[in-house]
DRENFILO-461373 format. One line per field, with one value per residue (C-alpha): residue number from 1; residue in one letter; x, y negated, z. Coordinates in steps of 0.1 Angstrom, whole numbers, plus 5000, padded with zeros to 4 digits. Each point is the difference from the previous one (the first is absolute). Layout:
num: NUM	...
residuo: A	...
xx: X	...
yy: Y	...
zz: Z	...
//
This chain:
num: 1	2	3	4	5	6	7	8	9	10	11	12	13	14	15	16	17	18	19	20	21	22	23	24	25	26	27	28	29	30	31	32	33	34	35	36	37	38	39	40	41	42	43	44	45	46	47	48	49	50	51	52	53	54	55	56	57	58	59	60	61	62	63	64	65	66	67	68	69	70	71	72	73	74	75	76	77	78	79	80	81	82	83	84	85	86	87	88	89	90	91	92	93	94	95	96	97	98	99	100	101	102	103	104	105	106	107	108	109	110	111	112	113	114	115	116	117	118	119	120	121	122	123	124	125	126	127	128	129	130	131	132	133	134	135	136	137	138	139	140	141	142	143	144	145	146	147	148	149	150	151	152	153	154	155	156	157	158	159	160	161	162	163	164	165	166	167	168	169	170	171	172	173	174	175	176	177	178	179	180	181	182	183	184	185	186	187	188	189	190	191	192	193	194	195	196	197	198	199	200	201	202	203	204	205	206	207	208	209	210	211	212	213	214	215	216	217	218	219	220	221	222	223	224	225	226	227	228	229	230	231	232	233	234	235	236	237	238	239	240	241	242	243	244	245	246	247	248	249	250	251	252	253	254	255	256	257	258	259	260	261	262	263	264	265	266	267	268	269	270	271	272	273	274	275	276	277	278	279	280	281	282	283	284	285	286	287	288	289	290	291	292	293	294	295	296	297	298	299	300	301	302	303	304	305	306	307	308	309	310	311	312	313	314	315	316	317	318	319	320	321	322	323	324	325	326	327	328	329	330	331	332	333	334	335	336	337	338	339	340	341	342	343	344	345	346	347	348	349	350	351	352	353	354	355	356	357	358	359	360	361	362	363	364	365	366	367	368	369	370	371	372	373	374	375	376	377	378	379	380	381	382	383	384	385	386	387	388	389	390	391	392	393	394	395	396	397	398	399	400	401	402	403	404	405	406	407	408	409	410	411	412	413	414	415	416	417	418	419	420	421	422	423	424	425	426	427	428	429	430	431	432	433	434	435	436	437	438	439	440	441	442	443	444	445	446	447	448	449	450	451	452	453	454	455	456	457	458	459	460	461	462	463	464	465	466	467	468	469	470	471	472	473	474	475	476	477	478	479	480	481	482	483	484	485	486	487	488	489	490	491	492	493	494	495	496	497	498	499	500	501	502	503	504	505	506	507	508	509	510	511	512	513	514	515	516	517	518	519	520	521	522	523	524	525	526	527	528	529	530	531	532	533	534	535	536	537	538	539	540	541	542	543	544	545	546	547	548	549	550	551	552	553	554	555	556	557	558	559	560	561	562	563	564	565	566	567	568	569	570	571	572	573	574	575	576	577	578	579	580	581	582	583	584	585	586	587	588	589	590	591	592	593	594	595	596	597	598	599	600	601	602	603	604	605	606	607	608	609	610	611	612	613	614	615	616	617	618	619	620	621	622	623	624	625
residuo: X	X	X	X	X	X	X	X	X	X	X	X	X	X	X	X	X	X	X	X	X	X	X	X	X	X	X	X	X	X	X	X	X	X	X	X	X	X	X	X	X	X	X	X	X	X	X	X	X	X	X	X	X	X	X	X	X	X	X	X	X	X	X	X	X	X	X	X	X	X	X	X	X	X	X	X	X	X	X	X	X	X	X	X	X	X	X	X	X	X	X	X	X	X	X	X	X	X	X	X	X	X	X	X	X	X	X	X	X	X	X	X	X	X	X	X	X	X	X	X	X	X	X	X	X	X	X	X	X	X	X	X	X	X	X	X	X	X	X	X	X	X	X	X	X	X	X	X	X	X	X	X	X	X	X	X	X	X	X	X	X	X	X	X	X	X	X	X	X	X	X	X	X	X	X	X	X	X	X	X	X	X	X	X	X	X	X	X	X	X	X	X	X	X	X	X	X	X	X	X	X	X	X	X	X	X	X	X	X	X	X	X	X	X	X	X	X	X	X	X	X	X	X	X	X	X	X	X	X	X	X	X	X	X	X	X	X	X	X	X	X	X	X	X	X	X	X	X	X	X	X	X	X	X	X	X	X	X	X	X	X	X	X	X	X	X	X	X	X	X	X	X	X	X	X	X	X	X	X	X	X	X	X	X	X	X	X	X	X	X	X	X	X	X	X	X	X	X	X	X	X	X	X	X	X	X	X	X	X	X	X	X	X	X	X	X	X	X	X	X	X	X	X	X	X	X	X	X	X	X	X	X	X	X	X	X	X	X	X	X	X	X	X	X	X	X	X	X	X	X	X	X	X	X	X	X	X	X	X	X	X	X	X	X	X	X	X	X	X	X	X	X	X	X	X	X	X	X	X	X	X	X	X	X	X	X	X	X	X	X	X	X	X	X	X	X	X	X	X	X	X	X	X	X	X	X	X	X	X	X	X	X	X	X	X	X	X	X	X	X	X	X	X	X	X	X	X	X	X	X	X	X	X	X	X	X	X	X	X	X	X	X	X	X	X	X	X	X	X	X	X	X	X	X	X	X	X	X	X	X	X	X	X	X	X	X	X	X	X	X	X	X	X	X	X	X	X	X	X	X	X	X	X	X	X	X	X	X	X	X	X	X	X	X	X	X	X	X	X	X	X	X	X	X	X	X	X	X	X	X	X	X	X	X	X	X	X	X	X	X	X	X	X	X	X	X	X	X	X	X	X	X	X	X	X	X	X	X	X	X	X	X	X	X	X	X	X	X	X	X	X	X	X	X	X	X	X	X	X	X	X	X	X	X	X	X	X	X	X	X	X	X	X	X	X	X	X	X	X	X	X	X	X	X	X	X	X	X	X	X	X	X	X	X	X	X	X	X	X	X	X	X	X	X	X	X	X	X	X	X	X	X	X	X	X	X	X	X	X	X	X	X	X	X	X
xx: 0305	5021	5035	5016	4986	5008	5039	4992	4966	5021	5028	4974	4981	5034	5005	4969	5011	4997	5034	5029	5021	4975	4999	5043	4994	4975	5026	5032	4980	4999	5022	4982	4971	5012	5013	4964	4983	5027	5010	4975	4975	5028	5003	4964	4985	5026	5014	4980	4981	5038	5000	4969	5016	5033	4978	4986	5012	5023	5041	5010	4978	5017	5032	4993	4983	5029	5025	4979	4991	5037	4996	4974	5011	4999	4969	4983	5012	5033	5015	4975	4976	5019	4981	4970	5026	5020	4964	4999	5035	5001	4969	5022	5029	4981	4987	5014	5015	5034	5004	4967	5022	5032	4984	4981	5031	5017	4978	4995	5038	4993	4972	5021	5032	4970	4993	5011	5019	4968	4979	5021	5000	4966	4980	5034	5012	4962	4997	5029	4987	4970	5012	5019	4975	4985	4997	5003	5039	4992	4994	5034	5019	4988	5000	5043	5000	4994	5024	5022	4973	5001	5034	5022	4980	4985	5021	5023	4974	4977	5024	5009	4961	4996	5033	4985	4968	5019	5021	4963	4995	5035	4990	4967	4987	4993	5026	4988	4999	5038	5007	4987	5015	5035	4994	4996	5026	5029	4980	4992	5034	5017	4976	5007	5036	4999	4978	5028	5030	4982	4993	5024	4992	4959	4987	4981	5029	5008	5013	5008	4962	4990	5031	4991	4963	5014	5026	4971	4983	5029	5012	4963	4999	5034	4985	4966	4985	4987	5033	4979	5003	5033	5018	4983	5021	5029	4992	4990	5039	5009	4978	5017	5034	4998	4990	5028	5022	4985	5000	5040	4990	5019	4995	4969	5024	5001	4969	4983	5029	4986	4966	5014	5017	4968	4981	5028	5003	4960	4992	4969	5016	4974	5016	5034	4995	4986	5029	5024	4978	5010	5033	5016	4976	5006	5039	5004	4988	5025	5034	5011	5013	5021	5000	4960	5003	5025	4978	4977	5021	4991	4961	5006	5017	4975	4973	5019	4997	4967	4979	4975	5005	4976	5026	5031	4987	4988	5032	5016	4988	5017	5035	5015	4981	5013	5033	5007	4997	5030	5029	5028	4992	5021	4969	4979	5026	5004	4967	4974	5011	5006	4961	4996	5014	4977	4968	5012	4991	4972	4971	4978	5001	4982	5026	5027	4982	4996	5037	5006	4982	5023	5032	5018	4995	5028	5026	5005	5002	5028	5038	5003	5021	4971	4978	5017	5012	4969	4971	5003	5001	4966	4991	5010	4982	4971	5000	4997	4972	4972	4971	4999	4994	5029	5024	4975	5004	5038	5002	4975	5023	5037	5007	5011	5024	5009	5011	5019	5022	4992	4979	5028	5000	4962	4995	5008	4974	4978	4992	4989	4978	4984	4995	4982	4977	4995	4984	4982	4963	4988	4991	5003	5036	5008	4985	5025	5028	4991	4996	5031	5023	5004	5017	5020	5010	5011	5025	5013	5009	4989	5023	4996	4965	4999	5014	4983	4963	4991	4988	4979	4986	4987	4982	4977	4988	4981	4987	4967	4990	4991	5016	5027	5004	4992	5023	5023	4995	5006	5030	5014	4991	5020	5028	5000	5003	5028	5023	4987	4984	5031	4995	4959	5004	5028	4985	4964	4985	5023	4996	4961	4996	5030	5014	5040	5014	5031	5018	4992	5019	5006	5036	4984	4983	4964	4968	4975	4969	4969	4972	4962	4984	4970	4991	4977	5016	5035	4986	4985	5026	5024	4974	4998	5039	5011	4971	5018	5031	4994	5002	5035	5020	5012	4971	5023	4994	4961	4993	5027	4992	4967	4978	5003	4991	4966	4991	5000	4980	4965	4994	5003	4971	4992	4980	5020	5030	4986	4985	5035	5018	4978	5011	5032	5004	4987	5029	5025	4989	5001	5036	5013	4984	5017	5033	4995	5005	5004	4981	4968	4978	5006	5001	4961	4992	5012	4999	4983	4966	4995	5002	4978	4975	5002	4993	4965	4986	5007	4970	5007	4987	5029	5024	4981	4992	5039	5013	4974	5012	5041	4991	4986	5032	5023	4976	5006	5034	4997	5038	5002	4977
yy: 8332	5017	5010	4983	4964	5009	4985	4971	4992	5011	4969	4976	5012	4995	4966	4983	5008	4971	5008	4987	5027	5030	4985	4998	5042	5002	4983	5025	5028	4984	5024	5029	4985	4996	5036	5014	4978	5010	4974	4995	4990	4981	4981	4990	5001	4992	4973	4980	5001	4994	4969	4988	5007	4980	4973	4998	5020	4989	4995	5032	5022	4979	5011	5040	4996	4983	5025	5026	4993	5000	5040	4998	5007	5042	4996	4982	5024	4978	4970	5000	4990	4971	4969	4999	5012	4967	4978	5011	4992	4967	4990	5013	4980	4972	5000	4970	5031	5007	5039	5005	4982	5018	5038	4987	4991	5028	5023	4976	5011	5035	5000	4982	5030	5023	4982	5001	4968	4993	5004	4975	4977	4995	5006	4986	4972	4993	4998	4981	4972	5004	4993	4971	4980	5001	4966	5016	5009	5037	5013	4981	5015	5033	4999	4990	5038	5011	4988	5032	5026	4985	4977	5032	5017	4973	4984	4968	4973	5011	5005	4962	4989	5016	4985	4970	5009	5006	4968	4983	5023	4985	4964	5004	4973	5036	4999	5033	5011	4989	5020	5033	4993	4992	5031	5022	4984	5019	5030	4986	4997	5027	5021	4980	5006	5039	5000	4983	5021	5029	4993	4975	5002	4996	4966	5003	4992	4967	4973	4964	4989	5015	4991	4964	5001	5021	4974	4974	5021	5001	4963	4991	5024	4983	4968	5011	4980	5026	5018	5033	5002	4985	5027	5026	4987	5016	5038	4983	4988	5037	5013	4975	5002	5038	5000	4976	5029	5026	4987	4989	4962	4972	4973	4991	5001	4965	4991	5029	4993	4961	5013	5030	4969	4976	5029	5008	4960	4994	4980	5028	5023	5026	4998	4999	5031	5017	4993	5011	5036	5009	4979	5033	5004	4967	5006	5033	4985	4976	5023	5007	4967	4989	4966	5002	5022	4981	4967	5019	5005	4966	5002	5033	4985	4967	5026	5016	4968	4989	4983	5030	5029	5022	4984	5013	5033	5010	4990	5018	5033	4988	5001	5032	5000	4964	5004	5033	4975	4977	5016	4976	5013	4974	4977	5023	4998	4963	4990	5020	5022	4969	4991	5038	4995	4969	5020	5026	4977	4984	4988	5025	5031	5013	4982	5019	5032	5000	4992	5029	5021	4990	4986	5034	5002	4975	5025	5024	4966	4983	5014	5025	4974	4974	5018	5003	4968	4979	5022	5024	4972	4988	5040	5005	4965	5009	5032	4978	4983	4995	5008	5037	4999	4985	5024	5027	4991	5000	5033	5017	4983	5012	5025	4982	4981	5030	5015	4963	5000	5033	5001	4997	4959	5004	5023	4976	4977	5022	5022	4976	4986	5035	5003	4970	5005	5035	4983	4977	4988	5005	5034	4996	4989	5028	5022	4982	5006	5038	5004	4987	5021	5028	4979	4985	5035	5008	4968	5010	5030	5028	4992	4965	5003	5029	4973	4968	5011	5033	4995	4965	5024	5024	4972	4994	5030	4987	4966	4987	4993	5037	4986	4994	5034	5012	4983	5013	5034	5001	4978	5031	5022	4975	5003	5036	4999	4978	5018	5033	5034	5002	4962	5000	5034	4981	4965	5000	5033	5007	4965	5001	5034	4996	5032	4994	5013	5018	4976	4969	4997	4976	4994	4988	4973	5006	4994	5023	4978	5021	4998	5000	5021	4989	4974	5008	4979	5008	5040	4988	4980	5029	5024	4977	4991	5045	5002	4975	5013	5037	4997	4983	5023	5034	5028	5016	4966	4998	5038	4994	4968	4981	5031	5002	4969	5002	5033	4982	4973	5028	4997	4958	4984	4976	5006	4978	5020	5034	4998	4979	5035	5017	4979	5006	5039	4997	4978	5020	5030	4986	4983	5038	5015	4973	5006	5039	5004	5038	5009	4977	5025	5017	4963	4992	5032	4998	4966	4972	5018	5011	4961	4996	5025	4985	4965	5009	5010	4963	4977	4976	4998	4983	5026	5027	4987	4993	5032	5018	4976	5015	5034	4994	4986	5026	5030	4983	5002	5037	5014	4983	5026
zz: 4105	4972	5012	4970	5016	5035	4999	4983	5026	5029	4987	4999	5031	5019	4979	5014	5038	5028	5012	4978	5011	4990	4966	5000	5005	4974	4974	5018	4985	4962	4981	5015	4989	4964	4997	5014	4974	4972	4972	4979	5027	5019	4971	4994	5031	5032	4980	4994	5035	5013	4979	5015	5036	4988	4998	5038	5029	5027	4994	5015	4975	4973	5010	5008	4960	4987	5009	4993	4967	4990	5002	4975	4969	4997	5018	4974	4962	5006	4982	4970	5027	5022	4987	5029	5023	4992	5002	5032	5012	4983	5026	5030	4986	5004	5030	5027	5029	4992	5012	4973	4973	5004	5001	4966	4984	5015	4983	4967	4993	5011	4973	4975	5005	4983	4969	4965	4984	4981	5031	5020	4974	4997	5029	5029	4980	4998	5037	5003	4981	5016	5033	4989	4994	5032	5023	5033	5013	5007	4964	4991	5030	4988	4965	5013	5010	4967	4974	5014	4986	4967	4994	4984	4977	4977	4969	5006	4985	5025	5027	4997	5002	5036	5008	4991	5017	5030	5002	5002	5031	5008	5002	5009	5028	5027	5022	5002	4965	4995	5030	4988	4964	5016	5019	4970	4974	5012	4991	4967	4995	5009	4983	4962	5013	5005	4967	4987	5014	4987	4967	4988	4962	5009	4980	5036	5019	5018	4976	5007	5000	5028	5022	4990	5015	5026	5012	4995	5028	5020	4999	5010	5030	5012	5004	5011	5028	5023	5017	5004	4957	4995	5027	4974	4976	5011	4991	4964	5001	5010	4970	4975	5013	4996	4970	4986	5018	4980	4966	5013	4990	5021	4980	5025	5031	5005	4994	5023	5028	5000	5009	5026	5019	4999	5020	5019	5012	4996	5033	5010	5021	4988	4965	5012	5019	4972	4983	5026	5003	4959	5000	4994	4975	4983	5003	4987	4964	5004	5008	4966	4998	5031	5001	5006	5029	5013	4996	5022	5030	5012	4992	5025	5027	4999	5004	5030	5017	4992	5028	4995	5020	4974	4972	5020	5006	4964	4987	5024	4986	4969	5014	4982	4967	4994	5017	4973	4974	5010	4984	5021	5036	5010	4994	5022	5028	5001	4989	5012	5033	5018	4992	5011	5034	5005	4993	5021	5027	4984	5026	4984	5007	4971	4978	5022	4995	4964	4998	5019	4979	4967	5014	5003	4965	4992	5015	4968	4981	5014	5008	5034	5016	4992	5013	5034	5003	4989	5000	5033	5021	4988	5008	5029	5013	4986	5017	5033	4985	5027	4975	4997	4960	4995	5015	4989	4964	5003	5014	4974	4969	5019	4979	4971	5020	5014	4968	4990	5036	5023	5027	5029	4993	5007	5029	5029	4990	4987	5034	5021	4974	4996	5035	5005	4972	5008	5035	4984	5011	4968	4990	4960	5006	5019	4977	4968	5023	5006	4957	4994	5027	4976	4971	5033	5009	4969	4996	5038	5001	5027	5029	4997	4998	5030	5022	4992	4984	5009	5033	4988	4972	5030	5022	4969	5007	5029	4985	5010	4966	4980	4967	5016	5013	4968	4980	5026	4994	4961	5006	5022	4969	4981	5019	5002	4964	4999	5030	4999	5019	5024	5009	5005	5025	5023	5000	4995	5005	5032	5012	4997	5015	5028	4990	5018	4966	5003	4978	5016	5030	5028	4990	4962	5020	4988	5025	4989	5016	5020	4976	5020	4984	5023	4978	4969	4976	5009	4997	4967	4980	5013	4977	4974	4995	5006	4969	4981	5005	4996	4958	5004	5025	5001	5001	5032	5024	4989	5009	5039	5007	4982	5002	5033	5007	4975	5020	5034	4984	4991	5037	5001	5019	4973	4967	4979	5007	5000	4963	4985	5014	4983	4969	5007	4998	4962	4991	5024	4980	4964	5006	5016	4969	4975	5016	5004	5031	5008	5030	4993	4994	5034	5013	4990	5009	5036	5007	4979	4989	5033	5015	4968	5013	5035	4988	4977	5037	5010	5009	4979	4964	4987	5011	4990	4964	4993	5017	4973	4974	5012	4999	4963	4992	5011	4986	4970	5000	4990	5009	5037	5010
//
């Protein structure tokens, strides 16, 4: 066979496989194809047999060619060329499997981001109007995808015909088709809008025709019959009310704050909590006139009490983005923190954790002595929460209520809470507790912190759980960061090696515990957390105290060990060579290349092959030699 058929014959060898998934391969490989073929060939000859395969093959094919052919465009002489590219694509679009759909329309706008003005005006808007007349819901629910690609860069007559067009797609009788055309308006709109914003002298820009058939739209979705479109109405509201913000117009207030309180009341508790999940959203367009924000308080609170757990906990995440807005804070105290306690002990506890989360947020909002008389009661009660998200997700959002009232108002609740999370069943909570010490630290101060942390910090070290014991070796890096060189050698690195260091003395009052070194993953994590370390602390304490250690870990009876000490001496050497440490030449010489050398005569492959890789390292350090 001639080599210049042999891609192309190879594709639809692969194409006619039994096996679905051989022929999902075959179509991975189409680009590669297409740049062995080049464009011209591309062009006339995989085309078209890709348009015969868009026409019977199973879904997954259809969806590996519809993303792929989004990438099409250089390989086929560009642009110029796009039309049997788009023939293509319009098949996929139409096709009944969703995922097959939305990579066809993914890469229809793709296409369309490649094409002249003139191009997208004769062979897009084209397709659009193709697809419109189809019977079947799934050209409609694609063709919804589309409008986006196109609705910015024609002139305003035709702009107002595929408004038109799309109001049809709007009311059509699809529950399924209104839902993907709800689902795309707010793009629709927000994308005249930045057109707009951008080029506010443009005869292209939005005038009062289009926000008439756009609030058409909108007042339709509102009183749709299927809950699953009417809750999309809400990020259409977001889209208009934005808008109205940007062009500074508030002569729509009214009517748009009618139509925010409709959803915001509707009796499906799907479309009340979508409401309540962009209520900030929907306020924000709202503050520059008071009085509306204020007429929102109670909307707010009604939602904070809604029979609907989901409800309460969305607008829960809504608390300090709406309570910003409310210029008397007086209405915030008397109105909505007595709602706030109630949720705090709300049934649910993923309403009480996603309070938690945003509740601390209110403290840089309201007066100190607010804060401490109305909100750090609901704090410190929620730090004795039984669920472990709730208390977990006041503690990782403290500091900003530390900054409002100080920490020492805090602490007493706070440590016990730690403690009991820090011991909690669940690893991953554990682990969120561990991440978040360092920020703690920071806030407490190093004495505090010596006497009420440090030693919970240590016992991480020993966790069952690996990630655990990982997380707790970076948060000891952390910490030696934030409290120093001086502080890691007296409480970490003496404590871990039980060296009686002359400054810690019985009188201070500080048990230095017997680490068992006869365990592997005490000996291990110990390795791990001195290699950590060694980049944060004084060159002096890694070259007396850490290297040491390392060098009566060559001789270790476990593999694993043996080749991460072997890691080890490369990074020993490169942070002694970054900090210019005097003696390190004489230091590899004498001791670490030696334990190198020992350690490529091991019998394990492992060892031996990252000893090698160490010694690379370090010959390639040039002046540590």
């Amino acid at each position: 066979m001639n080599d210049d058929f042999y891609p192309l014959a190879l594709l639809m060898d692969e194409l006619k496989h039994d096996y679905v998934s051989n022929r999902v391969q075959a179509m991975q490989k189409l680009d590669a194809i297409a740049i062995a073929l080049g464009p011209e060939r591309t062009l006339h000859e995989l085309l078209p047999f890709l348009n015969d395969v868009a026409q019977d093959d199973e879904e997954e094919v259809f969806a590996v060619l519809a993303e792929k052919l989004g990438l099409f465009v250089p390989l086929i002489g560009g642009h110029a060329n796009c039309e049997p590219l788009i023939r293509i694509l319009a098949v996929l679009a139409a096709m009944e499997e969703p995922i097959v759909r939305d990579h066809a329309v993914d890469s229809l706008h793709a296409i369309s981001l490649e094409l002249t003005d003139e191009e997208l005006n004769s062979i897009f808007l084209e397709l659009i109007r193709s697809l419109s007349q189809g019977d079947w819901f799934s050209k409609k629910v694609s063709l919804c995808g589309l409008f986006k690609s196109v609705i910015v860069r024609v002139d305003a007559p035709t702009r107002r015909d595929l408004l038109m067009l799309y109001y049809n797609m709007i009311v059509d009788d699809s529950p399924m088709v209104r839902r993907s055309a709800a689902k795309n308006l707010p793009t629709l709109i927000d994308k005249i809008s930045d057109y707009t914003r951008e080029n506010a002298d443009s005869p292209r820009k939005m005038d009062d025709t289009d926000l008439e058939i756009i609030s058409k739209m909108f007042h339709y979705l509102i009183n749709d019959s299927q809950d699953s479109v009417k809750l999309l109405s809400i990020d259409v509201l977001v889209s208009i009310l934005s808008y109205f913000h940007l062009v500074n117009d508030n002569t729509h207030n009214s009517d748009c704050f009618v139509s925010a309180l409709k959803l915001i009341k509707d009796e499906s508790w799907r479309v009340r909590y979508a409401a309540a999940d962009r209520f900030g959203d929907i306020a924000v367009n709202f503050s520059s006139v008071d009085a509306d924000v204020y007429k929102l308080v109670d909307p707010f609170i009604a939602l904070m009490k809604d029979n609907e757990g989901e409800v309460r906990k969305a607008v829960a995440k809504q608390l300090p983005q709406f309570c910003k807005l409310i210029k008397d804070l007086k209405i915030v105290e008397s109105k909505i923190i007595p709602v706030v306690n109630d949720l705090s002990q709300d049934p649910h506890e993923n309403v009480r954790a996603a309070l938690a989360s945003t509740v601390t947020g209110l403290s840089p909002i309201l007066p100190r002595q607010s804060t401490i008389d109305k909100l750090l009661p609901i704090f410190l009660e929620m730090l004795k929460d039984e669920f472990p998200d709730v208390r977990l997700n006041i503690i990782s959002n403290l500091s900003v209520v530390n900054e409002t009232i100080g920490m020492d108002l805090l602490s007493t609740s706070l440590l016990p809470a730690i403690t009991e999370l820090a011991q909690d069943n669940k690893w991953r909570v554990r682990l969120a507790i561990i991440e978040y010490i360092p920020k703690l630290a920071s806030q407490l101060g190093e004495s505090f912190f010596n006497n009420e942390l440090l030693t919970l910090c240590m016992s991480w070290l020993w966790d069952p759980v690996f990630v655990v014991r990982d997380a707790a070796v970076n948060n000891l890096k952390e910490l030696t960061e934030i409290f120093g060189s001086v502080w890691a050698e007296e409480h970490i690195v003496t404590r871990l090696l039980n060296i009686k260091d002359e400054r810690i003395t019985e009188e201070e009052g500080i048990a230095v515990d017997q680490v068992d070194f006869s365990n592997f993953i005490i000996r291990i994590t110990c390795l791990f957390a001195f290699t950590k370390l060694v980049p944060v602390i004084d060159s002096a304490i890694v070259v007396n105290k850490i290297l040491p250690f390392i060098n009566f870990l060559t001789s270790d009876t476990v593999p694993n060990i043996r080749f991460n000490v072997a890691k080890s001496f490369a990074t020993v050497v490169e942070v002694l060579q970054q900090s210019q440490y005097p003696e390190l030449p004489k230091l590899v010489a004498d001791d670490i290349l030696p334990n190198l050398d020992g350690l490529l005569n091991d019998n394990d492959v492992d060892v031996i092959y990252y000893a090698k890789e160490s010694i690379a390292k370090i010959k390639q350090m040039g002046d540590v030699m």
